[in-house]
C-alpha positions in Angstrom: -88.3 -10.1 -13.1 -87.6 -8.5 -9.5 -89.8 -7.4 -7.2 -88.2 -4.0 -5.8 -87.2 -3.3 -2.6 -84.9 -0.5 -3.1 -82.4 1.1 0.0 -82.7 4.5 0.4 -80.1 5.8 -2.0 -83.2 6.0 -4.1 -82.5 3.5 -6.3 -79.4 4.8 -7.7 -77.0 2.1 -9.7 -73.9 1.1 -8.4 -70.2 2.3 -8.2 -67.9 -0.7 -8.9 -65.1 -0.7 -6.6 -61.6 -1.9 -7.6 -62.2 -5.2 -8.4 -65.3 -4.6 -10.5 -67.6 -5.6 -7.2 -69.9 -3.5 -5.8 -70.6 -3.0 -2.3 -73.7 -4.3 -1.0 -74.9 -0.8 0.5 -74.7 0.8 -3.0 -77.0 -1.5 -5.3 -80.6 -1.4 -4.1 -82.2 -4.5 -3.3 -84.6 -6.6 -5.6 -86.4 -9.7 -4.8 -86.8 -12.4 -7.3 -90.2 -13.8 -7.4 -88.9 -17.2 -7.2 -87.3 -16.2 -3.5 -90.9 -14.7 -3.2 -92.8 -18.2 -4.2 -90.5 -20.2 -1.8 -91.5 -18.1 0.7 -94.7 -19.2 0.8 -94.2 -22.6 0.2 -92.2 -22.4 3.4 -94.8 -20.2 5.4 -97.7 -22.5 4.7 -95.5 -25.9 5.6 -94.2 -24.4 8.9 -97.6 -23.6 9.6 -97.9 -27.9 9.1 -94.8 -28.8 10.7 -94.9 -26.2 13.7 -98.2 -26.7 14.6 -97.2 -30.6 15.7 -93.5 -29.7 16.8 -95.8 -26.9 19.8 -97.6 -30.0 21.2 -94.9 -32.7 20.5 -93.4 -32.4 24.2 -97.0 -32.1 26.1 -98.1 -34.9 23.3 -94.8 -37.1 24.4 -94.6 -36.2 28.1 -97.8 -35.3 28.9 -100.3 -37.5 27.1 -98.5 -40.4 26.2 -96.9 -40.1 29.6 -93.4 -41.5 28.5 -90.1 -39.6 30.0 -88.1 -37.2 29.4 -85.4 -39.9 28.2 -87.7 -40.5 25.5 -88.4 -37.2 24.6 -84.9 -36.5 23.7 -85.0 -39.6 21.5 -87.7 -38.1 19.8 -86.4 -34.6 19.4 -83.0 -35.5 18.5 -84.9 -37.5 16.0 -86.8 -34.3 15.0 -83.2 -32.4 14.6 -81.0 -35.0 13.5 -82.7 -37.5 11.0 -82.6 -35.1 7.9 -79.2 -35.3 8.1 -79.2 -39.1 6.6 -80.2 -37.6 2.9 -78.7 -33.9 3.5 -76.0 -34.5 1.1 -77.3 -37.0 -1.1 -80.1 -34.2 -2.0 -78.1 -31.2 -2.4 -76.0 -33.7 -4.9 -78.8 -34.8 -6.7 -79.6 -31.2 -7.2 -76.4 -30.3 -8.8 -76.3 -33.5 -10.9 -79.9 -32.9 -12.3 -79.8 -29.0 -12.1 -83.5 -29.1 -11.5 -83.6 -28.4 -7.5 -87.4 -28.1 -7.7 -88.3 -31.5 -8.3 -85.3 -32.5 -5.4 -87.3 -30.1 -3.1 -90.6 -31.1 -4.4 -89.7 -35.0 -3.2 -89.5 -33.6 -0.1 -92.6 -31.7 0.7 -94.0 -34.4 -0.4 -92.6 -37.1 1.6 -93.1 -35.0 4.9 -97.1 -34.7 3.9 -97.6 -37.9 3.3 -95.7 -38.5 6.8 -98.8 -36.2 8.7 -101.4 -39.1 8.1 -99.2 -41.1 10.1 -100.0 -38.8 13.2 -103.4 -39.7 12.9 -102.9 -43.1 13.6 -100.0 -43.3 16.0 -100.0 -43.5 19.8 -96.8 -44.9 21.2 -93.1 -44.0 21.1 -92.2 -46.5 18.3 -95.1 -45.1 16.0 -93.8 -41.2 16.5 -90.4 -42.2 16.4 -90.9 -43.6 12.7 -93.4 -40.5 11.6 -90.9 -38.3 12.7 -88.4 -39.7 10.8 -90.1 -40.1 7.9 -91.5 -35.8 7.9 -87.3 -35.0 9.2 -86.3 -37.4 5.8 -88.2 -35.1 3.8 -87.1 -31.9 5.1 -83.7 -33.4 4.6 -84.9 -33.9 1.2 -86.4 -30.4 0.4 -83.7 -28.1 2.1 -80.6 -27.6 0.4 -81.9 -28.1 -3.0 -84.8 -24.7 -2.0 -81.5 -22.9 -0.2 -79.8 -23.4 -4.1 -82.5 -21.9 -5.8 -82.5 -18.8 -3.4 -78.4 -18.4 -3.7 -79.3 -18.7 -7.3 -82.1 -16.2 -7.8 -80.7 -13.6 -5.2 -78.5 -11.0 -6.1 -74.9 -11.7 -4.6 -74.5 -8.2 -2.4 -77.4 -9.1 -0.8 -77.3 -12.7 -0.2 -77.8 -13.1 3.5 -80.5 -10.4 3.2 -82.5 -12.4 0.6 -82.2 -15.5 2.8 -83.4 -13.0 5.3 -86.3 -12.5 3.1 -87.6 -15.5 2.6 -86.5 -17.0 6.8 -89.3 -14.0 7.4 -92.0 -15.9 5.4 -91.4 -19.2 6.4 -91.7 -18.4 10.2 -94.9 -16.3 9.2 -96.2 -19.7 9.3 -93.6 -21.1 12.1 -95.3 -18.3 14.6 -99.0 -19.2 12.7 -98.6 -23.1 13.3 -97.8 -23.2 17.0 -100.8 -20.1 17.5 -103.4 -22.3 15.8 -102.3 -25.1 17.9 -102.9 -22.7 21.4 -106.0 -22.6 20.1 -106.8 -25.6 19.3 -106.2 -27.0 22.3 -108.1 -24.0 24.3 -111.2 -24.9 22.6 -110.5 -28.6 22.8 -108.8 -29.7 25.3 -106.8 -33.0 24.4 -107.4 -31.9 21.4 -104.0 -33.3 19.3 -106.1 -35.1 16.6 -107.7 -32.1 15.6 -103.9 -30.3 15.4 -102.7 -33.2 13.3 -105.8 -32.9 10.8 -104.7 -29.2 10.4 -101.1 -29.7 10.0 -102.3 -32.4 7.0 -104.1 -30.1 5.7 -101.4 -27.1 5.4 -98.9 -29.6 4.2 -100.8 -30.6 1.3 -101.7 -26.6 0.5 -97.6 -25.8 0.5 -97.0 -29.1 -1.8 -99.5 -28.0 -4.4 -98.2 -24.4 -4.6 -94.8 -25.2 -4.9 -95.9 -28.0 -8.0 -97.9 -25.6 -10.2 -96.4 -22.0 -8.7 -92.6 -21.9 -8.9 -90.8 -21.7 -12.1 -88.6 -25.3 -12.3 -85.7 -22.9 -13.3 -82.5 -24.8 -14.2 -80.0 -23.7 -11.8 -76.9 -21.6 -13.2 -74.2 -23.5 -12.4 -75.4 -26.4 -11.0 -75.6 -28.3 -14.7 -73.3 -28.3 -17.7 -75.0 -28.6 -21.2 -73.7 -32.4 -22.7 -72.9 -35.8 -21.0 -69.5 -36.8 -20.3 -68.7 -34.1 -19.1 -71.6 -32.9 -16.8 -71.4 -36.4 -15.6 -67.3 -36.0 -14.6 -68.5 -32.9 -13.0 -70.8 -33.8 -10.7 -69.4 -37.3 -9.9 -69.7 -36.6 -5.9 -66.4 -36.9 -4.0 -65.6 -36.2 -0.6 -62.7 -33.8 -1.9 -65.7 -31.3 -2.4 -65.8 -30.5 1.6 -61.9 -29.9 1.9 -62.7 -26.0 0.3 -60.8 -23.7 1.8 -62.9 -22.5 4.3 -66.0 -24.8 4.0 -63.9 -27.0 6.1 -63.8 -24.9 9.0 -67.0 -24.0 8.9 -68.1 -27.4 8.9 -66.1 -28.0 12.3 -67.6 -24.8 13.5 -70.9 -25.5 12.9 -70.5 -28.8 14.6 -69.3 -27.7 17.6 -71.4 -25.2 18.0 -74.6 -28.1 17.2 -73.3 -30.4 19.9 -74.1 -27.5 22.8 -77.8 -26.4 21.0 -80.4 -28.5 22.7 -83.6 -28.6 21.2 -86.5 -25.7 21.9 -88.6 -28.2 23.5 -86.6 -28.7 26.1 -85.9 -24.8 27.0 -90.0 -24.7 26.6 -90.4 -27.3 29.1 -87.8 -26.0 31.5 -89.6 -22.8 32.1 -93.0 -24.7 32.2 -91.6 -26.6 35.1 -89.7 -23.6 36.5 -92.8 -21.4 36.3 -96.0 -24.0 36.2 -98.1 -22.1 33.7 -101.2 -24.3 32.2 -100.4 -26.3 29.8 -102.6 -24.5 26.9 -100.6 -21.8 27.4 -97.4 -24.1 25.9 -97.6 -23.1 21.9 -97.4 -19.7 23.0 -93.9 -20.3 23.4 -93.0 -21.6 20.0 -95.0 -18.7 18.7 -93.1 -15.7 20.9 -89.6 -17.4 19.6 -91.2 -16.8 15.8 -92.6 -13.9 15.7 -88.8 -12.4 17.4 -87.5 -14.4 14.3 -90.0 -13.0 11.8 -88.7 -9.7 13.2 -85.5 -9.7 13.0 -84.1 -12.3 10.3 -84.4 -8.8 7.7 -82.5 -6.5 9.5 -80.1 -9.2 10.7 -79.4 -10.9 6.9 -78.5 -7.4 6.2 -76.4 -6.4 8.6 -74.5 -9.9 8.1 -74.3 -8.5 4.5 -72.3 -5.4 5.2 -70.3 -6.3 8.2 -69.5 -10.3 8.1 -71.6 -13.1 8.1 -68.9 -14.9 10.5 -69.7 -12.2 13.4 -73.4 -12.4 12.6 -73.1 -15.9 13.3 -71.3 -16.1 16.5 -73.0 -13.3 17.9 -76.3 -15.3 17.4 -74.9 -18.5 19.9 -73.8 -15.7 22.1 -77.7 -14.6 22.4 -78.1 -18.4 22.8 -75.9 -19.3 25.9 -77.8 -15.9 27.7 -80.9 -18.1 27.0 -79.3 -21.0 28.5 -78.5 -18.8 31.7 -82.1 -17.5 31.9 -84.0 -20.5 31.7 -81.3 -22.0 34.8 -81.9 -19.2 36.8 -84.1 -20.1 40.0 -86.4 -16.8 39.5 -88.5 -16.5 36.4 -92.1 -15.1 36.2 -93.6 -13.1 32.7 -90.7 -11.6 32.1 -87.9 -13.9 32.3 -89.6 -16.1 30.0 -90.4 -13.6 27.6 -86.2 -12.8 27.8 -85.8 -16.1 27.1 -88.1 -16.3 23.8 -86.5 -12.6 22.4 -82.7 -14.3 22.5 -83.8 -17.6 21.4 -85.7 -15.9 18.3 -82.4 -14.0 17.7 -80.2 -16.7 17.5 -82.4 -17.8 15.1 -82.6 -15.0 13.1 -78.9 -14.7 13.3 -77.7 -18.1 12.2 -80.3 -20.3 10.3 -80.4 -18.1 7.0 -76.5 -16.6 7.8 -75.0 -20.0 7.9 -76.7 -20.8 4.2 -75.6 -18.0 2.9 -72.4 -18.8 4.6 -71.9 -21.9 3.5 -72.9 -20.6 -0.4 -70.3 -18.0 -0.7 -67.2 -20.7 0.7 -68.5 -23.3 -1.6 -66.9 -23.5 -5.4 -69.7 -22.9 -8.3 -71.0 -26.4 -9.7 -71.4 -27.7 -5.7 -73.6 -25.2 -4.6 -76.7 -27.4 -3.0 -74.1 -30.4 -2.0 -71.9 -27.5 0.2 -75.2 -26.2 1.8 -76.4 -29.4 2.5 -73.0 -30.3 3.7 -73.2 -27.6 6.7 -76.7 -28.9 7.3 -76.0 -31.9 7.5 -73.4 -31.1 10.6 -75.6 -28.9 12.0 -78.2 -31.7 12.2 -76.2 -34.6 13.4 -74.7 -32.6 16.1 -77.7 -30.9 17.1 -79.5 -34.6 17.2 -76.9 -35.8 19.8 -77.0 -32.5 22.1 -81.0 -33.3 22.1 -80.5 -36.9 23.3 -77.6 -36.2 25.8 -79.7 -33.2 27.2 -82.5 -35.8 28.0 -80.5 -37.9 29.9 -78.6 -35.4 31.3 -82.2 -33.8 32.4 -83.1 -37.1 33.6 -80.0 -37.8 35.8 -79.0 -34.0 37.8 -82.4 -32.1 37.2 -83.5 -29.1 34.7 -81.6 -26.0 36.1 -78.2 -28.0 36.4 -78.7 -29.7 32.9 -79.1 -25.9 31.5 -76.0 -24.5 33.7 -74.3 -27.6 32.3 -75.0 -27.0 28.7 -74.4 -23.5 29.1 -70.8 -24.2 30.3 -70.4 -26.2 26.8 -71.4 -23.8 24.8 -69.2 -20.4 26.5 -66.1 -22.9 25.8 -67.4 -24.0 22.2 -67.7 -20.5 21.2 -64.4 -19.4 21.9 -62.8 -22.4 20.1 -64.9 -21.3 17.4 -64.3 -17.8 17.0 -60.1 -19.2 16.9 -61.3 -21.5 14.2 -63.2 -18.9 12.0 -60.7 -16.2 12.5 -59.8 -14.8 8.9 -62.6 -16.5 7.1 -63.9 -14.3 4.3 -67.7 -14.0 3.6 -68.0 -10.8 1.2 -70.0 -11.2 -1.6 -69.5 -13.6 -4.3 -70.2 -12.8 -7.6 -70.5 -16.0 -9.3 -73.9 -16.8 -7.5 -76.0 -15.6 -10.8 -78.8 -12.3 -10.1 -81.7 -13.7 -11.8 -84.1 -16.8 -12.3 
C-alpha cells in the first residue's frame, strides 16, 4: 500500500531507459505508509528531545552556571556518543532482519533516560543522561533509516528521506516552541520542560510498538541458518565498498569543522544580548527552514546528484559561520543565520542516508548507514569540544572565523575526494513494505 503523491505528469507510468531503470522524474511518487508511521514516531520524539536540547546551553551556562568548557563536553556528548553503538545497531539489524525491534530498543532507552533530567543538577548527572538518551538514538537510527531505504521506491530515495526529515522536525520546530513558552510563563521553568519532553517520549515509544508494521527487511535476512549466519558475520571489509569509503572520509572531514547549534545560538545571544526567553526561538527558526525545505531539496538530490546536494549544504553552512562572526548583527542577521543553518540541514542529514544506502552492497544496508553516522558523530563530537575551548581561549567571533577557515579548506578537499562518485538510483533497494 502507497500513499500517492503523484508529479505532475499526472501519474503516467514510466519509460525504462536503456538499462531497464527509469528516471526518477518519470515515475510518480508514492509514499509507503511505513515511511509515513516513522514519521510520526520521529515528530513526536523530537518534540521530546528538542524541547531539552533549546534550554540545554541556558540550562548548562546559565543556571547551573558552569563554563563554556563544559558546555562543549556536554554537546559533544550530545553529538558524539551515539556513535559508540552506531554500527553495532545497524548490524544487529541486518543479522535479525527485524529493524523495528533494533529501533524500538532505542526509543526506549532515550525515554527512560528523560526521568533522569528530573533528578539531575550538576555536570556529572547531565553528562551521564545525555549519554544514556545519545546511546539510544545511536540505537534507533540506522536500523529506522533501513526501513525507509526499504519501503521507498528507489528513484525517489532522497525525496522519501525528504519525506519523512519533514515530519520529524515537525516536532524538532514543536519541541523547542513549547519550550519558549514554557519558560515565558515560568520562568526557570526547566523542570516543567523536562516533564513534557517525558511525556512526548513515551507518546513516540508507544506508537512506534503497536503502529508500524515489524516488516522483515528485504535483503537484510536470508531464509535458513548457516548461511544467514556466514552472511551477516560483521567484518570490517564491509566499509572498504567502493565508494562508501570515500564518503566515510568525506563525511568525517566535513564533521570535524561542524560545531554544534548551541554554540552558533549562543554566539548571536552574546553578539546581540536578546533575553534569554527569547533562546528556543532559535532552535525553532532553524526547523521550521528545515521542515521547509528537506522536500524540495531530497528531490532535487534525486534528479541532479546527491554528492552536489551535499556539498552545497556545508557551503550554506560556512556562510553561517561568517554571519554569526561578523561584528554587526540585529533581526536580520540572525534570522540569515537560522535560514542557512536549516538548509544545511535540509541538504545533508536525509541526502547523506540516502547517500550512504545507494554506495552500500544489498545484505549491509543498516550497518553502511550506521557506518556514515557513526563518522559523522565522532567527528562532529570532537569539533563540539574543541570549539569550547577554542571559545574559551580567543573569544566567540575569532572561534567562528577560525572554524570557518576549517571548513572553506575541508570542503574543497572534499569535493577532490567525491569527485566521480555515482549516486543514481539503485534498484535493488525493494519498493514496497
Amino acid at each position: 500500500m502507497y500513499i500517492s503523491l503523484s508529479d505532475r505528469s499526472g501519474g503516467k507510468r514510466d519509460k525504462p531507459q536503456g538499462n531497464g531503470t527509469a528516471l526518477a522524474s518519470e515515475v510518480p511518487f508514492r509514499l509507503s505508509p511505513v515511511i509515513l508511521w516513522l514519521g510520526i514516531v520521529s515528530m513526536v520524539t523530537d518534540v521530546s528531545s528538542e524541547s531539552v536540547t533549546a534550554i540545554l546551553p541556558l540550562y548548562v551556562t546559565g543556571f547551573l552556571g558552569l563554563s563554556t568548557i563544559a558546555f562543549g563536553f556536554i554537546d559533544g556528548i550530545n553529538q558524539g556518543a551515539s556513535a559508540i553503538v552506531r554500527i553495532a545497531a545497524g548490524w544487529a539489524a541486518d543479522r535479525s532482519g527485524h529493524p523495528k525491534r533494533i529501533a524500538l530498543a532505542g526509543y526506549g532507552l532515550s525515554m527512560l533516560a528523560r526521568i533522569g533530567f528530573l533528578f539531575a543538577g550538576g555536570f556529572w548527572a547531565i553528562a551521564a543522561i545525555v549519554t544514556g538518551d545519545r546511546i539510544g538514538k545511536g540505537i534507533r537510527t540506522a536500523p529506522r533509516d533501513a526501513l525507509i531505504s526499504v519501503s521507498a521506491q528507489p528513484e525517489h530515495l532522497a525525496r522519501s528521506f525528504g519525506v519523512h526529515r519533514m515530519l520529524d522536525n515537525i516536532g524538532a520546530a514543536a519541541g523547542p516552541l513549547i519550550a519558549f513558552f514554557v519558560l515565558l510563563m515560568i520562568p526557570q521553568g526547566f523542570s516543567t520542560v523536562f516533564v513534557v519532553s517525558l511525556a512526548f517520549a513515551v507518546i513516540g515509544v508507544a506508537v512506534l510498538a503497536l503502529v508500524v508494521p515489524d516488516i522483515q527487511a528485504r535483503g537484510l535476512k536470508t531464509a535458513g541458518g548457516r548461511e544467514g549466519r556466514r552472511l551477516f558475520a560483521f567484518s570490517w571489509s564491509h566499509l572498504k565498498e567502493p565508494g562508501l569509503g570515500k564518503l566515510l572520509i568525506a563525511a568525517g572531514l566535513l564533521g570535524l569543522v561542524t560545531i554544534g547549534d548551541g554554540f552558533i545560538y549562543l554566539v548571536l545571544q552574546a553578539r546581540d544580548s536578546f533575553a534569554v526567553q527569547w533562546f528556543p526561538l532559535l532552535f525553532v527558526g532553524t526547523n521550521v527552514v528545515f521542515l521547509a525545505l528537506a522536500i524540495p531539496l531530497g528531490r532535487l538530490a534525486d534528479r541532479v546528484g546527491k554528492v552536489p546536494v551535499f556539498i552545497g549544504g556545508h557551503l550554506a553552512l560556512l556562510i553561517t559561520y561568517l554571519l554569526a562572526a561578523a561584528p554587526f548583527g540585529g533581526l536580520w542577521g540572525t534570522v540569515g543565520c537560522l535560514v542557512l543553518l536549516g538548509a544545511f540541514y535540509a541538504a545533508t542529514d536525509g541526502v547523506l542516508a540516502a547517500l550512504a544506502s545507494q554506495l552500500t552492497p544489498p545484505g549491509k544496508l543498516a550497518t553502511g548507514i550506521a557506518s556514515a553516522q557513526t563518522v559523522v558523530a565522532l567527528s562532529r563530537m570532537t569539533a563540539s569540544a574543541g570549539f569550547g575551548v577554542l571559545w574559551y581561549a580567543v573569544g566567540a567571533s575569532t572561534a567562528m572565523i577560525v572554524a570557518g577557515a576549517l571548513l572553506a579548506c575541508a570542503l574543497v578537499a572534499v569535493a577532490l575526494i567525491l569527485r566521480g562518485t555515482k549516486s543514481g538510483p539503485r534498484s535493488d533497494l525493494g519498493g514496497g513494505a
